[in-house]
RODO-892671 format. One record per residue (C-alpha): x, y, z. Coordinates in steps of 0.02 Angstrom, whole numbers. Example, Ala and Ser with C-alpha at 12.3 -4.5 7.8 and 13.67 -1.06 7.14 Angstrom:
BEGIN
((615, -225, 390))
((684, -53, 357))
END
This chain:
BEGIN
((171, 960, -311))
((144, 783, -355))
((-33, 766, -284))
((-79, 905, -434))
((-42, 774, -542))
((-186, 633, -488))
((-307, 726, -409))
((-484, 753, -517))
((-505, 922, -588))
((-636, 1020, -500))
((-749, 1145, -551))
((-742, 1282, -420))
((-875, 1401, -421))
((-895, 1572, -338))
((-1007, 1573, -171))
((-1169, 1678, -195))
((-1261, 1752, -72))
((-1117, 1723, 74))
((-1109, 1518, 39))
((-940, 1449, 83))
((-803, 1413, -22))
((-726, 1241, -75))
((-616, 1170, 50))
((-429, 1180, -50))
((-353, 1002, -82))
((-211, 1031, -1))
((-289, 1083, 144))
((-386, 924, 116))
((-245, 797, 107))
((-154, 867, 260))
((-312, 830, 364))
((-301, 639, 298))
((-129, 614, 310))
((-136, 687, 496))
((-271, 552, 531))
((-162, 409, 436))
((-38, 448, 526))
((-100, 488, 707))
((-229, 341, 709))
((-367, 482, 756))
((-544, 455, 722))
((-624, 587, 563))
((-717, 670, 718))
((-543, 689, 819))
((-488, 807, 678))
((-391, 977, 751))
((-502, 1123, 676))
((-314, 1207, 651))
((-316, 1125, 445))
((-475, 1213, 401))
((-600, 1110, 326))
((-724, 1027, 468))
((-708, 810, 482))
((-852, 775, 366))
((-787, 861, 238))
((-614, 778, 236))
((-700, 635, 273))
((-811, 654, 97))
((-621, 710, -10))
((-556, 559, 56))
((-692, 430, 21))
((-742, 505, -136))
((-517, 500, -190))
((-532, 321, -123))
((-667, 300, -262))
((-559, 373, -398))
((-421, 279, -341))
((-315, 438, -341))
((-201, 358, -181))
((-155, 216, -304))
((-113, 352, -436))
((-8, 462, -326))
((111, 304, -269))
((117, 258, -455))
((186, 448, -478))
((314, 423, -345))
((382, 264, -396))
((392, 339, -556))
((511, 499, -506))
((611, 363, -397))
((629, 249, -559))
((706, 401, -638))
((816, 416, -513))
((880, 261, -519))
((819, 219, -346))
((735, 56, -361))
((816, -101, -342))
((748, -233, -449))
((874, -364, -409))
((806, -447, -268))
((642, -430, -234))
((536, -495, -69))
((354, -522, -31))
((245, -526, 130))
((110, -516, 198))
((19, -464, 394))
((-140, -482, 455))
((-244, -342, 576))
((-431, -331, 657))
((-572, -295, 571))
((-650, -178, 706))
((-831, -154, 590))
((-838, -290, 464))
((-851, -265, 294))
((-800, -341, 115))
((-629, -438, 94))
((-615, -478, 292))
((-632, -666, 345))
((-579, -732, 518))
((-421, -734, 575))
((-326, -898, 597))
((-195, -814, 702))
((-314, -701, 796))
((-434, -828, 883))
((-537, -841, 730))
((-620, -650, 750))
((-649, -548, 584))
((-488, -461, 513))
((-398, -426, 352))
((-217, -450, 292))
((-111, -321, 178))
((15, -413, 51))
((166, -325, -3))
((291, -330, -123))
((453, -216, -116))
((604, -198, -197))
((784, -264, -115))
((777, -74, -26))
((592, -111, 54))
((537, 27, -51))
((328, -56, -81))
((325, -81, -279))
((151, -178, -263))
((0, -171, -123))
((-158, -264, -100))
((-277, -321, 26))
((-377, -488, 68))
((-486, -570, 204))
((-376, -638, 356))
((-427, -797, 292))
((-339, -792, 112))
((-201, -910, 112))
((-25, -803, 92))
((5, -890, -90))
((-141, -832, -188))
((-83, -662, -179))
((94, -686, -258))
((8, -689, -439))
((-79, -517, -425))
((47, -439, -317))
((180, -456, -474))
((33, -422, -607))
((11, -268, -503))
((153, -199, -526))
((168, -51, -648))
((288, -10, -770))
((393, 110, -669))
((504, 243, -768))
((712, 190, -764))
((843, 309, -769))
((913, 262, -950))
((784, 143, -1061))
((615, 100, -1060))
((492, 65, -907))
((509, -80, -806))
((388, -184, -706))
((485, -367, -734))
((598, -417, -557))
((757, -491, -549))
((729, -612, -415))
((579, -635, -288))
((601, -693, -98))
((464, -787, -15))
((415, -881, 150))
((342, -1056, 163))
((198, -979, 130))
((232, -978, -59))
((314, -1153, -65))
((218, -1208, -210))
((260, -1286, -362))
((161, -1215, -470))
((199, -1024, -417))
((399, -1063, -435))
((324, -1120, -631))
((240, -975, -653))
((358, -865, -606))
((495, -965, -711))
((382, -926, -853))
((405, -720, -833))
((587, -753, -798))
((578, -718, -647))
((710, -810, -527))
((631, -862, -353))
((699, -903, -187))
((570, -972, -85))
((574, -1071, 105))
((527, -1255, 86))
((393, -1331, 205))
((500, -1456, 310))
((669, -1456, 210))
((742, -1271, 259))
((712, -1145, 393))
((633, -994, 328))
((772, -894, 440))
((891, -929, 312))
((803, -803, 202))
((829, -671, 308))
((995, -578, 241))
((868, -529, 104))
((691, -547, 158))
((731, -443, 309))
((675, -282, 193))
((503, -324, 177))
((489, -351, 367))
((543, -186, 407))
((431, -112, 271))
((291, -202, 351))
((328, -120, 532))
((351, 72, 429))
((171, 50, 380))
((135, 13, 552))
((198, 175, 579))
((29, 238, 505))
((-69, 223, 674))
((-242, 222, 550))
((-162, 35, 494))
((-148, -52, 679))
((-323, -100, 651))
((-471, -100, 506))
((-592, 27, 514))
((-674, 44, 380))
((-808, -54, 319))
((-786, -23, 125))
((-643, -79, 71))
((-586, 37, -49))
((-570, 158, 106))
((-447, 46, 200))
((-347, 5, 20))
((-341, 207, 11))
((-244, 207, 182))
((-132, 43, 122))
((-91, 153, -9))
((-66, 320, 81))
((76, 218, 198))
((161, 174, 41))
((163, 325, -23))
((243, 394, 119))
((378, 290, 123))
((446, 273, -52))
((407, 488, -36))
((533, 490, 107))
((663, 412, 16))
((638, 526, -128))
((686, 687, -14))
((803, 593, 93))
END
């Protein structure tokens, strides 16, 4: 099981005098993908997986911590790398903005949402929409400052023949990257770039290719937890970013 592979090591010690036993991991990361997925609150949880809500609720926040979601999507990546599955040839990057429902760090107000507090998610995927590199921002953060540490982000994924690769072919942008000094930059990794410019081209003509990352961003939509913010720490609602891409790139490894 891949999840063996990232999650902490824990000491598990026998119950004396009739005190329960530790809640099993697995039993652990169904209950939080079932509330990823459904869009359920921690106290909605179905007794039927086991452990009660506050102690999923503790695995999870204390996994967000360790950054073990982060891990396990670097692990699948990895297995798809060695199966030749990911595209580096044309790459595309996005981004969408949701509601902060309770505040919290990296949110900022929304200039498509009436100005009220929210967040965005930027994405990067490969020319399959398979999500290569995550991260998260206040609504307010300007689509172009997150092109630089989307790319750093990446990590060097395992390839079928060769060594690991975290360098793209080409990268697809919006208007919203339209600046000079990002098409520079990424000249300077040799990286090729195709990017919309403000007032010369429609960003429409992109969309044979940037199409990808569109759809990606409506799959994560598919985990309900992601129609809105939350949580108020942020490493909690970057632990659900990354449990959505995880699923994905882990459905086209058993497809």
């Amino acid at each position: 099981m891949l999840f063996r592979r990232v999650v902490p090591a824990t000491e598990v010690k026998r119950p004396q005098g009739g005190g329960r036993r530790r809640a099993d991991d697995r039993e652990a990361l169904a209950a939080i993908l079932f509330v990823a997925t459904s869009g359920c609150t921690w106290r909605q949880l179905p007794p039927v997986f086991g452990p009660c809500w506050q102690t999923v609720y503790r695995r999870f926040a204390q996994w967000s911590q360790d950054r073990v979601w982060a891990r396990l999507h670097r692990v699948v990546l990895d297995e798809l790398g060695a199966r030749g599955e990911v595209d580096w040839s044309r790459c595309a990057i996005d981004s969408v903005s949701l509601r902060a429902a309770k505040g919290g760090p990296l949110t900022g107000p929304n200039p498509t949402g009436r100005g009220k507090l929210g967040s965005k998610i930027h994405l990067l995927t490969d020319r399959n929409g398979l999500p290569l590199s995550l991260g998260i921002s206040g609504a307010n953060m300007h689509d172009s400052q997150g092109l630089e540490p989307l790319v750093r982000g990446i990590p060097p994924i395992r390839s079928r023949r060769g060594p690991r690769r975290r360098r793209l072919g080409k990268l697809h942008g919006d208007k919203g990257y339209d600046y000079d000094h990002l098409r520079q930059w990424l000249r300077s990794r040799g990286i090729a770039h195709r990017i919309a410019r403000r007032g010369v081209e429609s960003s429409q003509r992109l969309g044979r290719h940037r199409w990808v990352v569109e759809r990606t961003v409506s799959w994560l939509a598919g985990c309900r937890r992601l129609h809105r913010r939350y949580e108020r720490k942020a490493e909690r609602f970057l632990g659900f970013v990354g449990i959505a891409a995880t699923l994905i790139n882990y459905r086209r490894l058993t497809s």
